[in-house]
N, C-alpha and C positions, 0 to 999 in steps of 0.2 A: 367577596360577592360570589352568590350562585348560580351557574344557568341550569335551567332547565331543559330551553329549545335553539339554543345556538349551535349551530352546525359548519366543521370547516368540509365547504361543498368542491373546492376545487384548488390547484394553486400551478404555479406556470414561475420560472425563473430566466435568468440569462447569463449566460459566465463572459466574464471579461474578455477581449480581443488578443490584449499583451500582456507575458507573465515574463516576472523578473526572478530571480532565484536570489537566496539569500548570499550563495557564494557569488553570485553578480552580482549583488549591490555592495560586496563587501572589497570587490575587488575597485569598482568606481570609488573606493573607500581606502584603496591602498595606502595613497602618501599620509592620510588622517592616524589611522590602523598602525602603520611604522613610526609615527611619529611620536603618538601616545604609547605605542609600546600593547596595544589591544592584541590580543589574539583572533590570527581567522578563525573563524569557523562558531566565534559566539555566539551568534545570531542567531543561528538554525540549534545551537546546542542548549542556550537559556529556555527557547521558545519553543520549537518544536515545529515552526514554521520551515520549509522547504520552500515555498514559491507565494508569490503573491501577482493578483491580476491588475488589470489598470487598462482601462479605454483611453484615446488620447485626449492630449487634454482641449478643452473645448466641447469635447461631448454633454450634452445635457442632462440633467438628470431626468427629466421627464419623457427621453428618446428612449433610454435605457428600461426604465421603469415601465413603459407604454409596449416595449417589445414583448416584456414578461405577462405582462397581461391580456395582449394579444394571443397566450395559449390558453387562458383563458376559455375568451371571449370565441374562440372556436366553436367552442359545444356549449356556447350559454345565450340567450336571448341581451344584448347590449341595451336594449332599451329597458331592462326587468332591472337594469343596476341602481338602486335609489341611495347609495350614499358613497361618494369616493371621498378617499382620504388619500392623501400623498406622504409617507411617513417617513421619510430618509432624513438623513444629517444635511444630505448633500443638495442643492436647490438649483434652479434656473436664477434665480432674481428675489429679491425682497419683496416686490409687488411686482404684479399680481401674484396669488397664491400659485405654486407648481404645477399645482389639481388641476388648474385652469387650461393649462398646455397639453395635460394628459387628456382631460373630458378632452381638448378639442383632435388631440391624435386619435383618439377610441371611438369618436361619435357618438360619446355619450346623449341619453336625452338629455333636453333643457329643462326637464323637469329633474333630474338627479342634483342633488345636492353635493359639493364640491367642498374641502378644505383641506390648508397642509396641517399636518401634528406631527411636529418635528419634539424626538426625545430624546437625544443623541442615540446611545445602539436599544434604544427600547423604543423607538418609534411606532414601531408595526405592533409589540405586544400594548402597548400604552394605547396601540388604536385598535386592536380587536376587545381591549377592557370597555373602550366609550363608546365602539360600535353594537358589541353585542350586548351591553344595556338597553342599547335602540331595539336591537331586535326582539329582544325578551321582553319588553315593554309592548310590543308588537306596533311599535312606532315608526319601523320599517320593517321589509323583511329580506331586504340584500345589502350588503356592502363590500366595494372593494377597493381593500389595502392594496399601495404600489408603496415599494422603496426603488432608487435606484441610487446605487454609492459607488462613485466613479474613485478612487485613490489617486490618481493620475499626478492632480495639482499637487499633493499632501507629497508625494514620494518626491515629485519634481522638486518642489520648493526648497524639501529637505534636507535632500543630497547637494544642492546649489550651496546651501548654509553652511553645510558642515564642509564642505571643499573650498568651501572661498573665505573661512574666518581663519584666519592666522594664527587667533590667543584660542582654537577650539585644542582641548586635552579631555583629558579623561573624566574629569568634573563636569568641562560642559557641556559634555555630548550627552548625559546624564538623560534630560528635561527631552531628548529627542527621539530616544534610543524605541521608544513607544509607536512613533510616527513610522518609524522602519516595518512594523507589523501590519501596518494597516493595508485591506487588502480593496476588492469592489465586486460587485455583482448586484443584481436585480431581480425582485421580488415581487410577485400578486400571487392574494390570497383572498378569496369568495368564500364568505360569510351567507349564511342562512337563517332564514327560521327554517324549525324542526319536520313544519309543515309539509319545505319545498323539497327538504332531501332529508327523510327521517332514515336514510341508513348509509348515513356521510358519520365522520368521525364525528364524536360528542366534545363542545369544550365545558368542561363541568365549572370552572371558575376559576376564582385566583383571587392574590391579594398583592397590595402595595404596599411598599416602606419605603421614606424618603430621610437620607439626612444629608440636609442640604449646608451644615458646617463643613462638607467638604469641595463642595461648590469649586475651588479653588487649583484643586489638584490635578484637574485637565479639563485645560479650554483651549480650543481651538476658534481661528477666524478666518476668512479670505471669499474669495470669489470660485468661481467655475474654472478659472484659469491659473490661481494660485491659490495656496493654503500654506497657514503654519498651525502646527499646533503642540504645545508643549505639556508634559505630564511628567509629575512626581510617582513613577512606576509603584516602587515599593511604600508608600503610605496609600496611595490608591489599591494596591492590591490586598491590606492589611485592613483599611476600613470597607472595602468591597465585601471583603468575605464575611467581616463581622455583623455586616447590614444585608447580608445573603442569608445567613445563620437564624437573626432577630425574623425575617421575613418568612424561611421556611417551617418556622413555626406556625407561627399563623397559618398558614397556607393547609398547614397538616388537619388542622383544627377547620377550617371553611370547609376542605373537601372532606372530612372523615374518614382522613388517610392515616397510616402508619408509614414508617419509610421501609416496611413487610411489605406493603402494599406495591410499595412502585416496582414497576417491570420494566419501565427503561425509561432513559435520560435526555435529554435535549439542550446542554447548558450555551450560554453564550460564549464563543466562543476567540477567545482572547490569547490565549497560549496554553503552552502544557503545564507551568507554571502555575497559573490560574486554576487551571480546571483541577490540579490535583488539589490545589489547596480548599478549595470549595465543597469538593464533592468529601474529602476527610472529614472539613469543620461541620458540614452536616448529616456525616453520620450515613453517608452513601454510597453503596458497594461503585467501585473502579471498572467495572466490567459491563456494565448494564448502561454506557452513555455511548452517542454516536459521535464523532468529529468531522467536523471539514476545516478547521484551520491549519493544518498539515499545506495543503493544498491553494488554500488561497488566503489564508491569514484574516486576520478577523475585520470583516465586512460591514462592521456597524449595525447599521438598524438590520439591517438584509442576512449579517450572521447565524443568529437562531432559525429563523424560519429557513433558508436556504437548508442547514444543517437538520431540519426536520422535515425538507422535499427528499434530499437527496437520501435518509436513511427511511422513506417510506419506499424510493425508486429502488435500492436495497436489499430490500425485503427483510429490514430491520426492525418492523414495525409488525407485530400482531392480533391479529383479531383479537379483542376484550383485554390487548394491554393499557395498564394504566401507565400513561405517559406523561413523566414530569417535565415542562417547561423552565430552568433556572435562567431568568432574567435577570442583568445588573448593566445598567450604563452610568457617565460619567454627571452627578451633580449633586449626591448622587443617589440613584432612585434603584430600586429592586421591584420587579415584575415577577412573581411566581404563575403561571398557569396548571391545572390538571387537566388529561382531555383522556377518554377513551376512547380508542383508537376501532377498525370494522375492518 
């Protein structure tokens, strides 16, 4: 699909409270580590992760997410907001929707329309696809995306499993060794029509690919206060790329790009692993992407856009560049964006 007058008008984040380092977790990982016969220092050397954040656990995802939008709501009119979306992995509760908790920390009007759309780490791009339909329809003309992705329970959980299972070896740390990656942070992002802010960055479009045969190879479950979640790393990473590949074709084709055309990169970001393998399979220079999973390891839904605040705050972003969005989360679905940047 194509826009014409969607516009990102504004966006506001929040970095996690506690970070753990991969030689800390690795070392709460000693007796496991010695026993298997693992080497230190794989962690950070497979992935390219150094530190990962994490709120304690019991934090809300709607605290976190409501803090990032509050930078926002600074310099924006709260009552002009006509459609929230809540888009993390990570929830308050199963009912009511998490929107529910944010409208009411934000003082949204009652006339704003409220919902979660939860994609695992394509949340936020999965809702700037449905929102800015609304707005190019001119069905609305604001909306604002919150993720908020606490790691907290995920690490907790994790580390408890693999230190307190006796039969764990080198096989079955296997299915976990993914959870150790996963970082947190929080995300708002304010959509326009072209109307309210025609010299805000332009999202020109994007396209979807879903193949959900792989459904399978990472799912996660738990609450606010605990999670597990288990993944087949290397077939995830192998039919990721390939349904990364299929998608950025199309995408070339929707925007009337070349991959001459792109001037810089935004991929989601999951490891070093990942991102080399992606940005090869499609044929994309190594030098033109920004990262933040170094730093806080890959964030889910809050991943990508976080990694396209912090390389606008930067000054990695330039006027009239074309800026590729490479989306891909866990079921599994690919999110391409193109935007031109001001």
């Amino acid at each position: 699909m194509k826009f014409e007058n969607l516009r990102l008008h504004s966006f506001g984040y929040e970095e996690p409270e506690i970070f753990m380092t991969s030689d800390e977790m690795e070392q709460k990982l000693s007796d496991l580590y010695e026993r298997a016969k693992l080497p230190f220092g794989r962690l950070e050397l497979q992935t390219g992760i150094k530190r990962r954040g994490f709120w304690p656990n019991g934090t809300r995802p709607s605290t976190i997410a409501s803090k990032a939008a509050e930078k926002i709501l600074k310099h924006f009119p709260r009552e002009k907001v006509d459609l929230l979306l809540h888009a993390s992995v990570c929830r308050d509760f199963l009912e009511p929707a998490t929107a529910a908790q944010v409208h009411h920390n934000l003082k949204l009007s009652p006339h704003c329309m409220i919902s979660d759309l939860s994609n695992a780490c394509l949340g936020v791009l999965s809702s700037i696809l449905m929102a800015g339909q609304m707005i190019e329809r001119g069905v609305i003309k604001t909306a604002l995306i919150v993720s908020g992705e606490n790691a907290g329970p995920l690490i907790d959980q994790t580390l408890k499993h693999l230190m307190n299972d006796p039969l764990m070896d080198r096989k079955r740390i296997k299915p976990f060794m993914a959870s150790l990656t996963i970082g947190s942070a929080a995300v708002a992002v304010l959509l326009t029509h072209a109307s309210l802010s025609p010299d805000k960055p332009k999202i020109l479009g994007g396209t979807t690919l879903t193949d959900s045969s792989s459904v399978e190879l990472c799912q996660g479950d738990g609450s606010t206060n605990g999670l597990m979640m288990e993944t087949d790393s290397e077939a995830l990473l192998k039919a990721g790329v390939k349904l990364a590949q299929e998608n950025w074709g199309r995408a070339l084709e929707v925007l009337g790009w070349s991959n001459q055309d792109v001037d810089k990169i935004i991929p989601h970001q999951v490891g070093s692993a990942h991102r080399f393998a992606m940005l090869t399979q499609l044929g994309l220079p190594t030098d033109r992407d920004f990262q933040t999973f170094e730093q806080f390891g890959n964030t889910g839904s809050a991943a990508l856009p976080l990694t396209l605040m912090k390389a606008s705050e930067a000054g990695f972003l330039k006027p009239q560049d074309k800026v590729a969005l490479l989306g891909i989360g866990s079921g599994l679905t690919s999110t391409m964006l193109g935007m031109e940047w001001v």
